[in-house]
N, CA, C and O atoms as a CHARMM CRD file, in Angstrom:
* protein
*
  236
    1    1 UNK  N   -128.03700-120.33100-196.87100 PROA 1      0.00000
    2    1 UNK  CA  -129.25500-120.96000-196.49700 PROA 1      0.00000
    3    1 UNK  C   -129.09800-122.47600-196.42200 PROA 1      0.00000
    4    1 UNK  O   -128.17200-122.96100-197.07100 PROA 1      0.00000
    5    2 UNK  N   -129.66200-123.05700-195.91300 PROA 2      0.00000
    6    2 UNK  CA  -130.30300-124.44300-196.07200 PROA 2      0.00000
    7    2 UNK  C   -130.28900-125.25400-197.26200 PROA 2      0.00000
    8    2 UNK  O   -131.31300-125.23000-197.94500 PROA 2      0.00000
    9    3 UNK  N   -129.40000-125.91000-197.61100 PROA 3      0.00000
   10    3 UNK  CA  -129.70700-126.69100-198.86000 PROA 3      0.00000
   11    3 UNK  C   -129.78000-128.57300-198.83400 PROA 3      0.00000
   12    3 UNK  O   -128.96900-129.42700-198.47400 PROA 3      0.00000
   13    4 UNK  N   -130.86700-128.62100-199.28100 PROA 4      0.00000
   14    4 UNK  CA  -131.57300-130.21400-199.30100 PROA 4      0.00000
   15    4 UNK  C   -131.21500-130.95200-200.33400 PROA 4      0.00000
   16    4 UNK  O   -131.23100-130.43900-201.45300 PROA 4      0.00000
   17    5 UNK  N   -130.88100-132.10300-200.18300 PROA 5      0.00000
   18    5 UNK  CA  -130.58900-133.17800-201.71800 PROA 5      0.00000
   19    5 UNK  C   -131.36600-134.23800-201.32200 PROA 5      0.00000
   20    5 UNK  O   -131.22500-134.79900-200.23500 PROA 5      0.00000
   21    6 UNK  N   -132.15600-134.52900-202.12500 PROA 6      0.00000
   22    6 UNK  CA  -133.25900-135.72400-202.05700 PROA 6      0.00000
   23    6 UNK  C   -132.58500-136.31600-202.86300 PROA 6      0.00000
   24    6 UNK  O   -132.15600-135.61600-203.78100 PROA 6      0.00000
   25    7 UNK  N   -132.17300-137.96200-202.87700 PROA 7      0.00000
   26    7 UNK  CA  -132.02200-138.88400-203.69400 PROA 7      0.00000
   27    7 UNK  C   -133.42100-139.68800-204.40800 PROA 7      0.00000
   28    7 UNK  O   -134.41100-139.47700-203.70800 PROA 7      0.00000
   29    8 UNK  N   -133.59500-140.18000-205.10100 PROA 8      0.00000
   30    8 UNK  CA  -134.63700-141.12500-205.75300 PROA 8      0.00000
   31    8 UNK  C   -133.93200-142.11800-206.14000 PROA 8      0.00000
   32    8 UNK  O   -132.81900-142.01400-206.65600 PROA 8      0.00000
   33    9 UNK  N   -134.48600-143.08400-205.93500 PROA 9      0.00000
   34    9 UNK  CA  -133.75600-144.20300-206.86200 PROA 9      0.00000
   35    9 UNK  C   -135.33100-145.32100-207.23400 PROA 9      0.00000
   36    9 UNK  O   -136.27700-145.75500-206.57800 PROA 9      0.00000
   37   10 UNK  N   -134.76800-145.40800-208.90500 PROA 10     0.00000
   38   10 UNK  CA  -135.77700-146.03800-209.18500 PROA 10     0.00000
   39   10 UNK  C   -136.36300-147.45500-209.52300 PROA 10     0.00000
   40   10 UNK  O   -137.10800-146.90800-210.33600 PROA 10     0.00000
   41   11 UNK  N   -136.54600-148.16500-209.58400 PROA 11     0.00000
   42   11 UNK  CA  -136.56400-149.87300-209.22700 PROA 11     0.00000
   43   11 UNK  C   -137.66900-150.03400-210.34500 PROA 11     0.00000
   44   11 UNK  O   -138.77700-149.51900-210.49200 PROA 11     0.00000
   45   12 UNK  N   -136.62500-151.34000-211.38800 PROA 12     0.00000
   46   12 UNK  CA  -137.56100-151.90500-212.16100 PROA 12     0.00000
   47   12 UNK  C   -138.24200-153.06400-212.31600 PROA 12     0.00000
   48   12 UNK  O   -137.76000-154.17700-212.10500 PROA 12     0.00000
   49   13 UNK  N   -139.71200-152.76800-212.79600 PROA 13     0.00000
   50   13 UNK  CA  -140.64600-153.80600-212.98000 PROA 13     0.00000
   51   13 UNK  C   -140.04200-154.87900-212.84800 PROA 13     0.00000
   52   13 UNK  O   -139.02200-154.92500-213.53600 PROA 13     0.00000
   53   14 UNK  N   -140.33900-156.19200-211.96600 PROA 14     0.00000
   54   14 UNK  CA  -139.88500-157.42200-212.53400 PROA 14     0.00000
   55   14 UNK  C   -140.34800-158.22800-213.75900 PROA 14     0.00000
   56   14 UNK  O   -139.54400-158.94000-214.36000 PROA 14     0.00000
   57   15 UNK  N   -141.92100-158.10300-214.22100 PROA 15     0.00000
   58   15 UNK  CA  -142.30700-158.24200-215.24600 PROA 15     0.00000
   59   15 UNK  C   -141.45000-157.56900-216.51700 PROA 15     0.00000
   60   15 UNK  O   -140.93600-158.26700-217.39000 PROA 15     0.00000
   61   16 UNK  N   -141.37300-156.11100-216.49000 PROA 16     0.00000
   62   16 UNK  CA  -139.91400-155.73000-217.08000 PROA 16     0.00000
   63   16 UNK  C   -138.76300-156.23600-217.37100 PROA 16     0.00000
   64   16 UNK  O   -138.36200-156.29000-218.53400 PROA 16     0.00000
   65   17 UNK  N   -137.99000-156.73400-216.21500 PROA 17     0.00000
   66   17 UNK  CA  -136.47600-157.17300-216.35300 PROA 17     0.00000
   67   17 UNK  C   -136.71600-158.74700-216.83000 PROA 17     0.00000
   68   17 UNK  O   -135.94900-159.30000-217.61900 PROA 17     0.00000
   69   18 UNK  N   -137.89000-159.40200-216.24400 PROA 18     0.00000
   70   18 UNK  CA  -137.93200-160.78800-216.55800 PROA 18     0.00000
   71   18 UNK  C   -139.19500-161.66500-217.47400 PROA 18     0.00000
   72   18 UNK  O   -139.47400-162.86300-217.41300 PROA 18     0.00000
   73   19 UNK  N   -139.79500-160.60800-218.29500 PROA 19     0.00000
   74   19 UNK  CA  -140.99000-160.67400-219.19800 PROA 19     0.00000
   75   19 UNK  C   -142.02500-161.29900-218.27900 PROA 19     0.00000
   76   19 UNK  O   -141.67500-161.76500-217.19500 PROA 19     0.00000
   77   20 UNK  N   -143.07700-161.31800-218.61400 PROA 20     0.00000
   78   20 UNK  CA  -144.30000-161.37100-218.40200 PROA 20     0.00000
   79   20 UNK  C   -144.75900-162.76100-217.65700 PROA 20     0.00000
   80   20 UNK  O   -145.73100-162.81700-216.90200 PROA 20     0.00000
   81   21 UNK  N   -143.78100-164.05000-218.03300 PROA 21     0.00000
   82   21 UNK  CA  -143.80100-165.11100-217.72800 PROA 21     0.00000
   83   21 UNK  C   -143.40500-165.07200-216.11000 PROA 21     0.00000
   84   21 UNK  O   -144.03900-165.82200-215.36700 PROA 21     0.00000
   85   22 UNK  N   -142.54800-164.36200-215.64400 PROA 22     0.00000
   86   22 UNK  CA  -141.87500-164.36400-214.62100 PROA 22     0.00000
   87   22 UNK  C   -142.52800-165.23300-213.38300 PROA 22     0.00000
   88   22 UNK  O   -141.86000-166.02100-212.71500 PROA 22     0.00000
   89   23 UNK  N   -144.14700-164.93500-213.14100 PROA 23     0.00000
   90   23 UNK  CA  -144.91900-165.83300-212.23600 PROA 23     0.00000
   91   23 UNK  C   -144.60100-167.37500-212.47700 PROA 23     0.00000
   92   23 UNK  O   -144.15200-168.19400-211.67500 PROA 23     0.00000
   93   24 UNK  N   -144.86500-167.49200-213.45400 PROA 24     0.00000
   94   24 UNK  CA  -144.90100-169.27800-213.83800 PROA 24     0.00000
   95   24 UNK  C   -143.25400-169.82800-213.31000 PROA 24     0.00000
   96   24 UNK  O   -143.14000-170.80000-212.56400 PROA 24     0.00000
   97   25 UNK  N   -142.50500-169.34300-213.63000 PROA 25     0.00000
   98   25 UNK  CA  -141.13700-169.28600-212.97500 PROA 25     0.00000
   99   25 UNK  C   -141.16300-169.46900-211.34200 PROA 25     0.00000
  100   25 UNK  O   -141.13000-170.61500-210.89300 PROA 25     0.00000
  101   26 UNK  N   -141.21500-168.48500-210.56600 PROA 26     0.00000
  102   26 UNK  CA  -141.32900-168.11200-209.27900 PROA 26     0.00000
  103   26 UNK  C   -141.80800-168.18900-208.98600 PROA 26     0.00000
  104   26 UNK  O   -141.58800-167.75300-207.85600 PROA 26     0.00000
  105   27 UNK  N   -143.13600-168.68800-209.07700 PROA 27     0.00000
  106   27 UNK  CA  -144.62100-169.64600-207.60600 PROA 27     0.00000
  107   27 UNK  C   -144.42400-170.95900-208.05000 PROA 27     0.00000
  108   27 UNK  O   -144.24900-171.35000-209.20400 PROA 27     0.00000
  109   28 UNK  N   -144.47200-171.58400-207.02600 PROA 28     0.00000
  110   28 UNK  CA  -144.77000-173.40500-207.21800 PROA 28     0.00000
  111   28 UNK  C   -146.61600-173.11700-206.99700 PROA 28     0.00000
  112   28 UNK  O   -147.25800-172.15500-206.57500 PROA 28     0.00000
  113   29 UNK  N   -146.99100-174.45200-207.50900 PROA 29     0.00000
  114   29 UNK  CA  -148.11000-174.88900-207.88400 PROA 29     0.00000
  115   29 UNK  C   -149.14200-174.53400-206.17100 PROA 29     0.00000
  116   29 UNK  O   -150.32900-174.20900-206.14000 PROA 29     0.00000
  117   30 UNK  N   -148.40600-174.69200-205.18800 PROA 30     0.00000
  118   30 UNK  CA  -149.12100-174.25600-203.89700 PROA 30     0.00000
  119   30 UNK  C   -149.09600-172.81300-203.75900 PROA 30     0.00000
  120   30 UNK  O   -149.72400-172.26100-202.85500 PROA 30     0.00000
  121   31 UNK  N   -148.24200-172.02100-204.80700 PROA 31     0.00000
  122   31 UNK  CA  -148.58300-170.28600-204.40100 PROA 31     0.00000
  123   31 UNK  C   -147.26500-169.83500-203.92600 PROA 31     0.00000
  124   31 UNK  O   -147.03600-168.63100-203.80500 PROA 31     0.00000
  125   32 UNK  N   -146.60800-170.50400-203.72000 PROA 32     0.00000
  126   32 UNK  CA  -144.92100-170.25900-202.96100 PROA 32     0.00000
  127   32 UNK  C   -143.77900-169.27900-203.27900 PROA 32     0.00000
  128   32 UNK  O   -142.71500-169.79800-202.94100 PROA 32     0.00000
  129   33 UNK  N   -143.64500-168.33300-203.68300 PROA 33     0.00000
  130   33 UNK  CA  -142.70200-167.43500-203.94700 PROA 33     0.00000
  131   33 UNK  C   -141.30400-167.80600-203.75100 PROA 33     0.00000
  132   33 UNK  O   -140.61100-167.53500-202.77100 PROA 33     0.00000
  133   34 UNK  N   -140.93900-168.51200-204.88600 PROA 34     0.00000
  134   34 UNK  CA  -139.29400-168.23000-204.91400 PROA 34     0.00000
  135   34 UNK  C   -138.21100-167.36400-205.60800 PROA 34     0.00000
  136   34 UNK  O   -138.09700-167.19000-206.82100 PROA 34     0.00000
  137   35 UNK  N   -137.45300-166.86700-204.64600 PROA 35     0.00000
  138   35 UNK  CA  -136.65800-165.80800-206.04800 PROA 35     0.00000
  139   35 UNK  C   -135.50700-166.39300-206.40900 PROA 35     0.00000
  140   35 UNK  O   -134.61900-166.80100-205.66000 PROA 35     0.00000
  141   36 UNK  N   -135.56200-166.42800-207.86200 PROA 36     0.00000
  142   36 UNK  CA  -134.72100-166.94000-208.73700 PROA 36     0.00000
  143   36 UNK  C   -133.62400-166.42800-209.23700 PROA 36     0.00000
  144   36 UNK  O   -132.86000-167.18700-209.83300 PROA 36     0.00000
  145   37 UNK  N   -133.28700-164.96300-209.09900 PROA 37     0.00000
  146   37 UNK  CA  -132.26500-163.60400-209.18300 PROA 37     0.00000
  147   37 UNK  C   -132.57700-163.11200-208.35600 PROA 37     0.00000
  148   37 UNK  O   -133.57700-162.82300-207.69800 PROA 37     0.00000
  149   38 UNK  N   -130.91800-162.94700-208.44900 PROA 38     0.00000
  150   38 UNK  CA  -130.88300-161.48100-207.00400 PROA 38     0.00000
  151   38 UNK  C   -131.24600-160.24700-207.62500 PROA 38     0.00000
  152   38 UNK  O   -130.95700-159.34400-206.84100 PROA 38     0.00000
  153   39 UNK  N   -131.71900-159.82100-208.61800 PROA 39     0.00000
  154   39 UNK  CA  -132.40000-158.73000-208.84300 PROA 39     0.00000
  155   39 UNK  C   -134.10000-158.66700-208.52300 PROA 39     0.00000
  156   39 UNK  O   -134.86400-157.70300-208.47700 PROA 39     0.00000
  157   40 UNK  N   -134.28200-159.83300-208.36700 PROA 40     0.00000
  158   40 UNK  CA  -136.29700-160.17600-207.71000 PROA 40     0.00000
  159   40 UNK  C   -136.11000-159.74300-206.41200 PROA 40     0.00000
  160   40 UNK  O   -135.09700-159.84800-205.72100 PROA 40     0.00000
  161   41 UNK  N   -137.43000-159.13000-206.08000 PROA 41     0.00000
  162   41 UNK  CA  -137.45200-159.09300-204.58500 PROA 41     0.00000
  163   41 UNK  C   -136.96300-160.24100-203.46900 PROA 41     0.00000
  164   41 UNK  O   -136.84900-161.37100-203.94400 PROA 41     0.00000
  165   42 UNK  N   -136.73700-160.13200-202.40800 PROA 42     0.00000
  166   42 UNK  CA  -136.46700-161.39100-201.43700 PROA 42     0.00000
  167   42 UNK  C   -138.22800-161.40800-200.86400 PROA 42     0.00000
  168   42 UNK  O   -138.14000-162.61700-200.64700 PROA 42     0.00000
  169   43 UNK  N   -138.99100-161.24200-200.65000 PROA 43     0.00000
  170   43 UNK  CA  -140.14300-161.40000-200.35200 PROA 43     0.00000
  171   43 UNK  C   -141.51000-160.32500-201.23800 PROA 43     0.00000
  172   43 UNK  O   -141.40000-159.35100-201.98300 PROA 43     0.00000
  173   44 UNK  N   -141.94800-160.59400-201.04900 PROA 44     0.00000
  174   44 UNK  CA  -143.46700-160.31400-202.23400 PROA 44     0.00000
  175   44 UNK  C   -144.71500-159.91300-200.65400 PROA 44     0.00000
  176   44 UNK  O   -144.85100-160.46300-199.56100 PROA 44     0.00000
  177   45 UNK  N   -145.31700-158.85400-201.23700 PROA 45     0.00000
  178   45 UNK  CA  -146.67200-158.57700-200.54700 PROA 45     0.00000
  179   45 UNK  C   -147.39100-159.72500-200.11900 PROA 45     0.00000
  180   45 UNK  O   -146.78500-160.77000-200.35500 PROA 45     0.00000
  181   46 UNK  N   -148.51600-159.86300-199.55200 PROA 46     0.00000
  182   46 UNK  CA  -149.27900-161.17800-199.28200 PROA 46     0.00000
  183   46 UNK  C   -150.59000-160.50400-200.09000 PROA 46     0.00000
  184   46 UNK  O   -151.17300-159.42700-199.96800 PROA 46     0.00000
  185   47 UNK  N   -150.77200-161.68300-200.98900 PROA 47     0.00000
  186   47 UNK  CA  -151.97200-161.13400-201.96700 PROA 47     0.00000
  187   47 UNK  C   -152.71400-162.77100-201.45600 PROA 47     0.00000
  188   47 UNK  O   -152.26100-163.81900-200.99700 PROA 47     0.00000
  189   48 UNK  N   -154.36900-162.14700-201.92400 PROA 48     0.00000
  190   48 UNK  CA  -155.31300-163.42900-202.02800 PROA 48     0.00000
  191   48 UNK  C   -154.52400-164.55300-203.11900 PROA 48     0.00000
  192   48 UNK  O   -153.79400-165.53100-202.96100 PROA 48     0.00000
  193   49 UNK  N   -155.01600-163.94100-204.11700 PROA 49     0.00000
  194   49 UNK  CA  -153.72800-165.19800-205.22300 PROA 49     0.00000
  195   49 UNK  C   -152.60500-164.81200-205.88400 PROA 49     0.00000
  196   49 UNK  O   -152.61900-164.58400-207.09300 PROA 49     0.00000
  197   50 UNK  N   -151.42900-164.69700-205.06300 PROA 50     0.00000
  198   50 UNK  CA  -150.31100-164.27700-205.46000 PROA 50     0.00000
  199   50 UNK  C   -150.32400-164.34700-206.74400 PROA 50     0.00000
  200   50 UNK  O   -150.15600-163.31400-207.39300 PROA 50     0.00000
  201   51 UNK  N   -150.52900-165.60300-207.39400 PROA 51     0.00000
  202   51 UNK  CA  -149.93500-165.67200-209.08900 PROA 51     0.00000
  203   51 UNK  C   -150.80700-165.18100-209.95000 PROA 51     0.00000
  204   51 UNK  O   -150.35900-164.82700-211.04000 PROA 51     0.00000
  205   52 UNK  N   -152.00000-165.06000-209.73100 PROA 52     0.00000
  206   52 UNK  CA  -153.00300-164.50600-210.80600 PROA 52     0.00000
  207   52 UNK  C   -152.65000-163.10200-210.38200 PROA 52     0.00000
  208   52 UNK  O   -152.03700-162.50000-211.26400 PROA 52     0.00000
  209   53 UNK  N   -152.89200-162.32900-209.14500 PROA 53     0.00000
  210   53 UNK  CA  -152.85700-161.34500-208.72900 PROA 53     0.00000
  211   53 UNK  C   -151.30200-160.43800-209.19600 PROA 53     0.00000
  212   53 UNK  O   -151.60100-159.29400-209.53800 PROA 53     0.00000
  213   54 UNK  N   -150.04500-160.65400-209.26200 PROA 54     0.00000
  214   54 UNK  CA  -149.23100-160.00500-209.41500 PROA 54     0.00000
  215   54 UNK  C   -148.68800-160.16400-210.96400 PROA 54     0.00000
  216   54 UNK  O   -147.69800-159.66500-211.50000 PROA 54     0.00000
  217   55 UNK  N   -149.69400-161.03700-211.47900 PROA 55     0.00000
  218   55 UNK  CA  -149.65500-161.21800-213.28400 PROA 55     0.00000
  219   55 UNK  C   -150.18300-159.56400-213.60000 PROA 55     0.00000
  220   55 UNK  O   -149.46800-158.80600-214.25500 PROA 55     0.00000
  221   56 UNK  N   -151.45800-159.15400-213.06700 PROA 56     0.00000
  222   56 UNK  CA  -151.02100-157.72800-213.57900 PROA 56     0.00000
  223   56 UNK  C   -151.15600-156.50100-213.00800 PROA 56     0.00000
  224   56 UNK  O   -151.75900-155.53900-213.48200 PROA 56     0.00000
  225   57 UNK  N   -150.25400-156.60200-211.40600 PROA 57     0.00000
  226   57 UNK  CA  -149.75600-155.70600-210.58300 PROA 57     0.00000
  227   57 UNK  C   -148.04300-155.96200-210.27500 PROA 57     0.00000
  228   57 UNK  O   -147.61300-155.37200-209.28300 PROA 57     0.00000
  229   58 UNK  N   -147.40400-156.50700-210.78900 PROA 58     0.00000
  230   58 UNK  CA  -146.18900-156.95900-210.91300 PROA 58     0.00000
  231   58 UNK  C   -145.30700-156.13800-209.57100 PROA 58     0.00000
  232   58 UNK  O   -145.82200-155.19400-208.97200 PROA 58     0.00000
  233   59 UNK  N   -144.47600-156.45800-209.36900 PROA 59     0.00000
  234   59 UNK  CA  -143.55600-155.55700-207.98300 PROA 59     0.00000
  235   59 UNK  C   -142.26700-154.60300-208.80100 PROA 59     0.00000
  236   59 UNK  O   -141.50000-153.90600-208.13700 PROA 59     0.00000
């Protein structure tokens, strides 16, 4: 018969890998997303206020 292999792979919190602070780090004062490790995303969702907003929806 037919046999299927699904992979998953699972990706962790950046709040996780880089505590809770991680925003204050990676937005400048205008809202700016920079990534600071190559384990952070290279780009971020577009939120109303990125930094308040992904303080506690994290990527």
């Amino acid at each position: 018969g037919l046999i299927r292999l699904f992979c998953i792979r699972h990706g962790e919190r950046v709040d996780f890998a880089f505590g809770s602070s991680w925003p204050e780090l990676a937005f400048d004062k205008a809202g700016n997303y920079q990534r600071l490790n190559l384990n952070m995303p290279l780009s971020l969702p577009r939120r109303r206020n990125p930094f308040r907003d992904f303080i506690g929806d994290s990527p």
